[in-house]
Jmol script that loads the backbone (N, CA, C; Angstrom):
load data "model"
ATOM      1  N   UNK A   1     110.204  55.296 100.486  1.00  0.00           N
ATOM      2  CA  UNK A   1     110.907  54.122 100.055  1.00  0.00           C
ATOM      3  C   UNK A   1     110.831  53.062 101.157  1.00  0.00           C
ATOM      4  N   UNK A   2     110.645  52.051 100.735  1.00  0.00           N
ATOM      5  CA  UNK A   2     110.437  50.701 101.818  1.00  0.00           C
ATOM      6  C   UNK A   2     111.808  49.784 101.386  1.00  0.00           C
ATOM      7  N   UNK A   3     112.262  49.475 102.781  1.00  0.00           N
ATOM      8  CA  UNK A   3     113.364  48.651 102.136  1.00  0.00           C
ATOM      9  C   UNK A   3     113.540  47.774 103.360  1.00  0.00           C
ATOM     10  N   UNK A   4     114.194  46.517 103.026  1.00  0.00           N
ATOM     11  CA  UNK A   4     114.828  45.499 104.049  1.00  0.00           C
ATOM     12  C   UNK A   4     115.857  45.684 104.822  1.00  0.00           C
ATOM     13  N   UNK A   5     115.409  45.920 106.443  1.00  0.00           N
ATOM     14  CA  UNK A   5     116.699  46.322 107.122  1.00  0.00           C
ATOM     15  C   UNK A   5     117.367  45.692 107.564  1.00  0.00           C
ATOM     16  N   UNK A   6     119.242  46.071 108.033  1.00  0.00           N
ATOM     17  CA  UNK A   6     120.430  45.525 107.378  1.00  0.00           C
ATOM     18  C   UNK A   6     121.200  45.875 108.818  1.00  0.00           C
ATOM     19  N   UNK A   7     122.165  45.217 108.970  1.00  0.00           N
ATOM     20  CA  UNK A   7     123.008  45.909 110.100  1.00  0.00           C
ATOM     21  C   UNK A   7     123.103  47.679 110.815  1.00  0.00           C
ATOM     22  N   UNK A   8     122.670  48.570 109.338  1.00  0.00           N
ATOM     23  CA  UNK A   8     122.563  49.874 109.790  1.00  0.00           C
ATOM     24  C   UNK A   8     121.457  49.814 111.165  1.00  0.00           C
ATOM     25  N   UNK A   9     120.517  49.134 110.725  1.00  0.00           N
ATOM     26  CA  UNK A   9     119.374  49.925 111.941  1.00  0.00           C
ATOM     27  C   UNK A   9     118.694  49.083 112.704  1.00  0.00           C
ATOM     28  N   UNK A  10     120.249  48.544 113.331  1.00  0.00           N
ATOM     29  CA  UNK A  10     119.997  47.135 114.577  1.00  0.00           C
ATOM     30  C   UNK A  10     119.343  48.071 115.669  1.00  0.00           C
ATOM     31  N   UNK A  11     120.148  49.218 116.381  1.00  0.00           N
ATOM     32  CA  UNK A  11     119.861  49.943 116.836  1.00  0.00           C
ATOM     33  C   UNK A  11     118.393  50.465 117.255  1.00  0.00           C
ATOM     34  N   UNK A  12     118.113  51.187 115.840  1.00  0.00           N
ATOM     35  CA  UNK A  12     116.906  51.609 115.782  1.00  0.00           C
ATOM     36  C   UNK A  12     115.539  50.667 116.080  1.00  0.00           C
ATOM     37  N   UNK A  13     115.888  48.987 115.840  1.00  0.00           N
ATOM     38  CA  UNK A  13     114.855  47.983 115.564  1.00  0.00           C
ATOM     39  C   UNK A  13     115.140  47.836 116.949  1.00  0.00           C
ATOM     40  N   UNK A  14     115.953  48.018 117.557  1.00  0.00           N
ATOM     41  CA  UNK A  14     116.093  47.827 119.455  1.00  0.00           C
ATOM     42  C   UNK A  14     115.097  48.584 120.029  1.00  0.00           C
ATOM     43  N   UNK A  15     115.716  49.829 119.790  1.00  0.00           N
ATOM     44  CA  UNK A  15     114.958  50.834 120.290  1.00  0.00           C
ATOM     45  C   UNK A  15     113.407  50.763 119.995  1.00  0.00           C
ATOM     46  N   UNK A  16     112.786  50.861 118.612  1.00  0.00           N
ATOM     47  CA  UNK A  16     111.180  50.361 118.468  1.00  0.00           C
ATOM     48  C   UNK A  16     110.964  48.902 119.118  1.00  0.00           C
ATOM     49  N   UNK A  17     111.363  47.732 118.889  1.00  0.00           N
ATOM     50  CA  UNK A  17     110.852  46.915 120.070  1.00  0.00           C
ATOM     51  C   UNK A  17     110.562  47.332 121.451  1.00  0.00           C
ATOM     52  N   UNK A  18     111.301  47.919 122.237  1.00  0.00           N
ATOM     53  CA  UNK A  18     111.636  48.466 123.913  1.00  0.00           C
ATOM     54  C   UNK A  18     110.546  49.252 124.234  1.00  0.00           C
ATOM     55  N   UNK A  19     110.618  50.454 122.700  1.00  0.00           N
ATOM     56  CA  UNK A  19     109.019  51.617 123.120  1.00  0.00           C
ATOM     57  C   UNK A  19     108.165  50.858 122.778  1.00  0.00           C
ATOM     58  N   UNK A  20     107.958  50.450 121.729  1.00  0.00           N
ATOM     59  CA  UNK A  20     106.746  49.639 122.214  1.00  0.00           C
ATOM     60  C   UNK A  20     106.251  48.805 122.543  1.00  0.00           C
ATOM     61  N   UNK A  21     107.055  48.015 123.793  1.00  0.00           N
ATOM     62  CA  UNK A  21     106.589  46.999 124.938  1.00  0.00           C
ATOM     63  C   UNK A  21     106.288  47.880 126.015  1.00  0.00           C
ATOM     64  N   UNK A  22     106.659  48.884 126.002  1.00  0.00           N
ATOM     65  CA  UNK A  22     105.928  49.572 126.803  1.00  0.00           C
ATOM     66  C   UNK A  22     104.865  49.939 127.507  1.00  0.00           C
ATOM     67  N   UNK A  23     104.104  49.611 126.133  1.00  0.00           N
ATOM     68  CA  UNK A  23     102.458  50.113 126.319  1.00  0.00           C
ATOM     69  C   UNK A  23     102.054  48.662 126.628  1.00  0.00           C
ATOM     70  N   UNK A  24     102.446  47.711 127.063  1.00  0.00           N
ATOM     71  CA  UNK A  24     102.323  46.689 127.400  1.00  0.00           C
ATOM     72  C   UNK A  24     102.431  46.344 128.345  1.00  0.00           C
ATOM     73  N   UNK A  25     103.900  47.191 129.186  1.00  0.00           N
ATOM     74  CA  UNK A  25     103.972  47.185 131.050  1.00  0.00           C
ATOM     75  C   UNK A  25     102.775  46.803 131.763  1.00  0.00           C
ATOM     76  N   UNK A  26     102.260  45.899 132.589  1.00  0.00           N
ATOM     77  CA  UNK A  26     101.369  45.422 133.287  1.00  0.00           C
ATOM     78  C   UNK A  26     100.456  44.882 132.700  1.00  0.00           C
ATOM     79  N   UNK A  27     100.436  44.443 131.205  1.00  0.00           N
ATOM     80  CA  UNK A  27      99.787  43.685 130.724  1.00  0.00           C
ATOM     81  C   UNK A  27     100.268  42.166 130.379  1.00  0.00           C
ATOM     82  N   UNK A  28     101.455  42.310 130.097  1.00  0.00           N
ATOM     83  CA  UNK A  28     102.964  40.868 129.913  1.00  0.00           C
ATOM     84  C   UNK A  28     103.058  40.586 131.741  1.00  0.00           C
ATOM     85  N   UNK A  29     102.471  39.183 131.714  1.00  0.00           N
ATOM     86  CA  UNK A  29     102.988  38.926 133.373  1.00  0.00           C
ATOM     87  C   UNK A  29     104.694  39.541 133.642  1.00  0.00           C
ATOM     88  N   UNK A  30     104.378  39.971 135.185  1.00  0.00           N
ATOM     89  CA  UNK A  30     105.547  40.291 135.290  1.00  0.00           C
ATOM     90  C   UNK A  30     106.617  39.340 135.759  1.00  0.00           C
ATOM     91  N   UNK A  31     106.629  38.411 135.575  1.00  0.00           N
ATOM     92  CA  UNK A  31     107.286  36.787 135.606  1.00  0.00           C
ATOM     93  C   UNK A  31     108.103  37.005 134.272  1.00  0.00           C
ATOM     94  N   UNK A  32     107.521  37.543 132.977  1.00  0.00           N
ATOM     95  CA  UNK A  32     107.892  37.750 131.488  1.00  0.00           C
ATOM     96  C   UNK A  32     108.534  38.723 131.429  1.00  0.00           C
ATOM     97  N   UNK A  33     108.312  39.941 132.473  1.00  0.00           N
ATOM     98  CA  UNK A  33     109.013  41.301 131.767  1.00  0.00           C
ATOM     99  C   UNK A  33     110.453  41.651 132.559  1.00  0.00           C
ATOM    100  N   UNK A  34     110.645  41.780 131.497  1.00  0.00           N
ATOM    101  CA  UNK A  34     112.446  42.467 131.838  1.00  0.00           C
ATOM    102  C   UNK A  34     112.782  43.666 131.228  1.00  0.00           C
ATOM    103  N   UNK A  35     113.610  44.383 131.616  1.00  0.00           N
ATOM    104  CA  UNK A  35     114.180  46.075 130.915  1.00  0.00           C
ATOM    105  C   UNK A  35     115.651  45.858 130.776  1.00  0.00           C
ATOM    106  N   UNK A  36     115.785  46.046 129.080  1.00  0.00           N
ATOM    107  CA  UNK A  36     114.426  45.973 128.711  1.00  0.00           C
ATOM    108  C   UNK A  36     113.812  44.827 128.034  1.00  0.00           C
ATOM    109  N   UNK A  37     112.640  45.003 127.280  1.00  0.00           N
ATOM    110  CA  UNK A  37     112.267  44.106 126.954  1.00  0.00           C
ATOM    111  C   UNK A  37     113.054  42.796 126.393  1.00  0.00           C
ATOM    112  N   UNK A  38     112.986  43.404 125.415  1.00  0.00           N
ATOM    113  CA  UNK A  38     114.596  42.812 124.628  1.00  0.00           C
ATOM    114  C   UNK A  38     115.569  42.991 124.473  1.00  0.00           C
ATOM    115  N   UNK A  39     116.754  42.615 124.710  1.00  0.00           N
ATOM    116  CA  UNK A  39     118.042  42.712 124.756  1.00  0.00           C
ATOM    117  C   UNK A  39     118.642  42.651 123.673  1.00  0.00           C
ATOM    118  N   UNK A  40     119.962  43.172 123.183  1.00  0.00           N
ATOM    119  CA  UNK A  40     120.628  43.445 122.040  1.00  0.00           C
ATOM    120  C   UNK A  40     120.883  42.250 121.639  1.00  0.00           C
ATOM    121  N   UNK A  41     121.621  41.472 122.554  1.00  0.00           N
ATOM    122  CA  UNK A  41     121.602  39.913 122.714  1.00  0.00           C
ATOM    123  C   UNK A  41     120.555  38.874 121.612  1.00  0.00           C
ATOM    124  N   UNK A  42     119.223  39.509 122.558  1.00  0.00           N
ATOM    125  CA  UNK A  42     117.959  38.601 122.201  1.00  0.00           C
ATOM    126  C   UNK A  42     117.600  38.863 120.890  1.00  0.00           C
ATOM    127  N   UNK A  43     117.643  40.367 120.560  1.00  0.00           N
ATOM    128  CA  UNK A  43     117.681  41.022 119.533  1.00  0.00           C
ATOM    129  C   UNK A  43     118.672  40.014 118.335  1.00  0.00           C
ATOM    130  N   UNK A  44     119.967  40.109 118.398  1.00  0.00           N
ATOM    131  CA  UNK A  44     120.687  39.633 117.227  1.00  0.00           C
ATOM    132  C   UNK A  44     120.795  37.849 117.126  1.00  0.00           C
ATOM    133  N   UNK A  45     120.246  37.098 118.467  1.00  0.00           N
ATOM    134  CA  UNK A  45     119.695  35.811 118.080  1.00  0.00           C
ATOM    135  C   UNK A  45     118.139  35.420 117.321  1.00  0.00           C
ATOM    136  N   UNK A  46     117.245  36.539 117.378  1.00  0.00           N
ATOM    137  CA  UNK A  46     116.446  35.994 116.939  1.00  0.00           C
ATOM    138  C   UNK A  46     116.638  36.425 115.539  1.00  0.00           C
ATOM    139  N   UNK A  47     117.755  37.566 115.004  1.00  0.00           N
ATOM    140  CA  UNK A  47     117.861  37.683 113.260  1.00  0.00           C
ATOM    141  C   UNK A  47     118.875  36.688 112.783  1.00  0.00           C
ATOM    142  N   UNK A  48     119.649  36.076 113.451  1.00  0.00           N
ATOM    143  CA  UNK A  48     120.096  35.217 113.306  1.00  0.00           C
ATOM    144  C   UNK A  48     119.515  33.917 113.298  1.00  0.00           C
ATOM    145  N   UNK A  49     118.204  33.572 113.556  1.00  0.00           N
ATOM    146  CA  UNK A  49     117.415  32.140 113.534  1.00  0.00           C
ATOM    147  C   UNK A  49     116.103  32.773 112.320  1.00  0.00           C
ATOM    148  N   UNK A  50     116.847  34.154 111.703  1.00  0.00           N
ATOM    149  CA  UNK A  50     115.950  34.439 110.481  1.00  0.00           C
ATOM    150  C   UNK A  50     114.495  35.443 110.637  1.00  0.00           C
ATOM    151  N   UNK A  51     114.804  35.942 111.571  1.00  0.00           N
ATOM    152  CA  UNK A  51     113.783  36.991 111.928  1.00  0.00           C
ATOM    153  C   UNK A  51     113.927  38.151 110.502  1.00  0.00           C
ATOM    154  N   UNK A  52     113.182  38.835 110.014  1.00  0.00           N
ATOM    155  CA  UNK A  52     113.126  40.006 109.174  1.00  0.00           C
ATOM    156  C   UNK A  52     112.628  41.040 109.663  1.00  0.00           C
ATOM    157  N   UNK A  53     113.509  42.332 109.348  1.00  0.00           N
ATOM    158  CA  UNK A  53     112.200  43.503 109.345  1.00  0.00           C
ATOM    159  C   UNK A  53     112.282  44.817 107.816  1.00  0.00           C
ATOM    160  N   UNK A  54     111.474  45.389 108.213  1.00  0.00           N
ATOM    161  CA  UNK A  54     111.494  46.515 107.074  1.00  0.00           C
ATOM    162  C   UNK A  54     111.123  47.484 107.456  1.00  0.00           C
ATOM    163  N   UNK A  55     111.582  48.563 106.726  1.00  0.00           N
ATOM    164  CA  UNK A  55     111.574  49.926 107.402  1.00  0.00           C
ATOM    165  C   UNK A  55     111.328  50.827 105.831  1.00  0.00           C
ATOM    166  N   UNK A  56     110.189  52.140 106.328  1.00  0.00           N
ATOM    167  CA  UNK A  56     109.802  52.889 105.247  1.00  0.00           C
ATOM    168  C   UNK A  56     110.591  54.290 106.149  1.00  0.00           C
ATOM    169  N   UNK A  57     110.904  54.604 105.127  1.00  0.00           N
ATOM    170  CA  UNK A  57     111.082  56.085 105.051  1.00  0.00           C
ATOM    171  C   UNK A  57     110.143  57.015 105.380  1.00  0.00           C
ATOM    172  N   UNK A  58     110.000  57.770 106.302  1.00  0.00           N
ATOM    173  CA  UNK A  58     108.708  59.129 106.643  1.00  0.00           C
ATOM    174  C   UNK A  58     109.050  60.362 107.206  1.00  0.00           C
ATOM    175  N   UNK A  59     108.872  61.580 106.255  1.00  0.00           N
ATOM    176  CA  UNK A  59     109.501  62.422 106.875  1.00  0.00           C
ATOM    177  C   UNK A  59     110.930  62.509 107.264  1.00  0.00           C
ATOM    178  N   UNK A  60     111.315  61.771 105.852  1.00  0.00           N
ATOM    179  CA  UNK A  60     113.112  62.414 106.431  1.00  0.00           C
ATOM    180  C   UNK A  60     113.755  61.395 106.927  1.00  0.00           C
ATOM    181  N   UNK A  61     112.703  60.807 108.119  1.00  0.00           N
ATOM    182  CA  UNK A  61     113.472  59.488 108.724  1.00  0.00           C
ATOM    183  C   UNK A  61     112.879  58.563 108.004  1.00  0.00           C
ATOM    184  N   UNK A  62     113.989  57.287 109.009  1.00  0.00           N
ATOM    185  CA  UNK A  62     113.086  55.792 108.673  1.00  0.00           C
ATOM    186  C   UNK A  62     112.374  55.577 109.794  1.00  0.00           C
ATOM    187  N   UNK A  63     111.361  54.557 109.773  1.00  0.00           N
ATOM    188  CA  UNK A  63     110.387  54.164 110.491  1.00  0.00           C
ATOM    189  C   UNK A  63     110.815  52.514 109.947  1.00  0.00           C
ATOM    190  N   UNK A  64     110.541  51.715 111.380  1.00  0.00           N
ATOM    191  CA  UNK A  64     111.036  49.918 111.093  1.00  0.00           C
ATOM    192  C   UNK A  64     109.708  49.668 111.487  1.00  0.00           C
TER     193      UNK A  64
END
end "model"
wireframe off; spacefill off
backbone 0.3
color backbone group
């Protein structure tokens, strides 16, 4: 099931941004990088200026 995510899985959309800036460490000048990447903060201003995401179901869990 694919669905539009909602206050439940602010969290979770934190957490997948953070891992995967990861694989990015020393590639984002380090002038740009901060830990973590994005902040909960940065996180709920940019869904608030209308950012979207979506998340499928796999195995039980969701995936964003």
């Amino acid at each position: 099931m694919i669905r539009r995510c909602d206050d439940r899985d602010f969290e979770l959309i934190c957490a997948i941004i953070n891992e995967a800036a990861l694989a990015y460490k020393g590639i984002i000048p380090a002038d740009l990088w901060t830990e973590p990447y994005m902040s909960k903060k940065e996180l709920q201003h940019e869904l608030e200026e209308g950012v979207v995401f979506w998340g499928m179901k796999m195995l039980g869990r969701w995936q964003v």
